[in-house]
C-alpha positions in Angstrom: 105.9 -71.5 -8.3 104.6 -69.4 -11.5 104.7 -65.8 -11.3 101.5 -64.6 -10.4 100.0 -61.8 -12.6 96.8 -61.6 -11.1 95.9 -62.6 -7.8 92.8 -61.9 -7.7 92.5 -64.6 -10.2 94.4 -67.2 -9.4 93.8 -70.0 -7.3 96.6 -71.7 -5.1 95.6 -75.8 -3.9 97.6 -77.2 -1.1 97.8 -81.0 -2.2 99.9 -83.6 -0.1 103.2 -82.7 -2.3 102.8 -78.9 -2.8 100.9 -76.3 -4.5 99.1 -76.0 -7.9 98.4 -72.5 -8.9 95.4 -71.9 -11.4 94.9 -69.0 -13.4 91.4 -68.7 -13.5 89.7 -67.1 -17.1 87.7 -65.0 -16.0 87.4 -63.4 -19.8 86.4 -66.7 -21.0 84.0 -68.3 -18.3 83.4 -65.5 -16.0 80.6 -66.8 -13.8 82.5 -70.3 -13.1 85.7 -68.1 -12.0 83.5 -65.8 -9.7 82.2 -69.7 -8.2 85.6 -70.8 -7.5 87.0 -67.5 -6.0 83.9 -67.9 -3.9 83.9 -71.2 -2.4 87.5 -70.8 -1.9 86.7 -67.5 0.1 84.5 -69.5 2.5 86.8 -72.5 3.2 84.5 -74.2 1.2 86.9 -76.4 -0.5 88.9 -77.3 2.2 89.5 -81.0 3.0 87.4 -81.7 -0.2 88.5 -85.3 -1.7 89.4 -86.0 -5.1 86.5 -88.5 -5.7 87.3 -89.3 -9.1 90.7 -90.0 -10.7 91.5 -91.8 -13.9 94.2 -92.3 -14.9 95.3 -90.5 -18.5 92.3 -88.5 -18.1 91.5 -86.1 -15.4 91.4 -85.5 -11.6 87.8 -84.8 -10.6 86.9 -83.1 -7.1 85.1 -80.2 -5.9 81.7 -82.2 -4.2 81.9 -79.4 -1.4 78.2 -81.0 0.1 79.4 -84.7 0.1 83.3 -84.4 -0.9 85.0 -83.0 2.9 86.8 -85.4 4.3 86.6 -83.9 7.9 83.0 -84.4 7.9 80.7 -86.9 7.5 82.5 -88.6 4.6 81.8 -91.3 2.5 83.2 -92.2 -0.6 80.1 -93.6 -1.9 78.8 -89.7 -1.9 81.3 -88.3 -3.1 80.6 -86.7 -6.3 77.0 -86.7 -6.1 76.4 -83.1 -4.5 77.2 -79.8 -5.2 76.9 -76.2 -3.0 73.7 -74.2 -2.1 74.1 -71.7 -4.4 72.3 -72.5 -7.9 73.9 -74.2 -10.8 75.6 -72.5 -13.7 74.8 -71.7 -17.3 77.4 -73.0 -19.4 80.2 -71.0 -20.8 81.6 -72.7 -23.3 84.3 -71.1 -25.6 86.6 -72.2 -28.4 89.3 -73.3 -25.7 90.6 -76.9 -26.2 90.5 -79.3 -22.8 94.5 -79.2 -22.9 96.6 -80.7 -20.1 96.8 -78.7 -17.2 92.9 -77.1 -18.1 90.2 -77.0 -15.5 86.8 -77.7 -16.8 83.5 -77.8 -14.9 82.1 -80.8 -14.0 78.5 -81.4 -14.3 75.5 -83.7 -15.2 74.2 -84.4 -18.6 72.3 -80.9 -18.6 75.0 -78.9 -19.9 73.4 -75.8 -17.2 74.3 -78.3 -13.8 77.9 -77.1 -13.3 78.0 -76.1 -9.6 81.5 -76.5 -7.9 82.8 -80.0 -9.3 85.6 -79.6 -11.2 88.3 -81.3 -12.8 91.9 -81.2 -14.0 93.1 -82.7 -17.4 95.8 -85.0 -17.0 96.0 -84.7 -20.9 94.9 -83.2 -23.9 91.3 -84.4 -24.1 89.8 -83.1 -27.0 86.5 -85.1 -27.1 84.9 -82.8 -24.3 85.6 -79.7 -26.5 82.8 -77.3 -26.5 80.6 -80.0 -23.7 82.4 -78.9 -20.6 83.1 -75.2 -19.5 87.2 -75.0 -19.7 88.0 -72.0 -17.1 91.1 -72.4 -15.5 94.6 -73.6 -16.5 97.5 -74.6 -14.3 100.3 -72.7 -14.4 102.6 -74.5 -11.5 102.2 -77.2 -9.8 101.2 -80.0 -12.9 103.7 -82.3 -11.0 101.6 -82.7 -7.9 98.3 -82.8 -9.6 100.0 -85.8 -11.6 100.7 -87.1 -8.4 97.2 -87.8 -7.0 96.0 -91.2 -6.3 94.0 -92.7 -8.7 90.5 -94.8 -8.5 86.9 -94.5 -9.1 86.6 -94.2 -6.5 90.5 -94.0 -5.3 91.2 -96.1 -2.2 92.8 -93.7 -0.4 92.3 -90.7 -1.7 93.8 -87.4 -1.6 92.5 -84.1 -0.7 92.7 -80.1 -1.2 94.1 -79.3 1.8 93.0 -75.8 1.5 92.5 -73.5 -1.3 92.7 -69.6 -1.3 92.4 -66.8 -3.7 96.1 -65.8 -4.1 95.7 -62.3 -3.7 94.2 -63.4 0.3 96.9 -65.9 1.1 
């Protein structure tokens, strides 16, 4: 793992093979970095499938109201909710949608990010200045590369849990 610099701001993910540790930018998005270091402080992402996961793209996730797979889960949901608290303004910045970036996922309003993210498998430029980047892996790449992949995937995967470093 990374050496973590700031715990408060980084996010660790328990998936299947290990864990991905996400320095969140909180300089550069700050009110989608307080959103994540929230829903991770209430478990909220917990058990919360990767819904959407194409190949040479991104893995998408996050659907905390239809995306737990210990509760009433369906695939078929997945990735059409969000959480109770109200959507986000965009923040978008001059940061490029590199490999290993997390960008907010959210409807064709550019102000519906909620707590959908996703992970870029690869550079993917075209979503440059459309999609909030705030968050970059910086261990872990390996197993996000190692998710199962579908729309939706078969059998998909999960975050097992995922903490605020500076609480694990």
């Amino acid at each position: 793992m990374a050496e973590i610099k700031d715990p408060e701001n980084t996010i660790i993910i328990e998936l299947k093979d290990g864990e991905v540790a996400i320095e969140l930018l909180t300089d550069v998005a700050p009110q989608h970095a307080e959103r994540m270091k929230e829903l991770a402080r209430t478990g909220a992402y917990d058990n919360v499938a990767f819904h959407r996961v194409i190949d040479g793209f991104m893995a998408q996730t996050g659907d905390v109201q239809h995306g737990n797979m210990e509760g009433d889960f369906s695939i078929r949901r997945a990735g059409t909710g969000g959480s109770e608290l109200p959507d986000l303004p965009a923040e978008f910045s001059k940061l490029p949608h590199d490999r290993g970036t997390l960008g907010a996922a959210r409807s064709a309003n550019p102000n519906s990010a909620n707590s959908q993210f996703f992970i870029n498998f690869k550079d993917n430029h075209f979503l440059n200045g459309q999609y909030t980047v705030y968050g970059r892996v910086i261990s872990g790449m390996d197993h996000v590369d190692a998710i199962a992949r579908g729309e939706p995937p078969a059998q998909p995967d999960r975050m097992i849990s995922v903490k605020v470093a500076a609480d694990a």
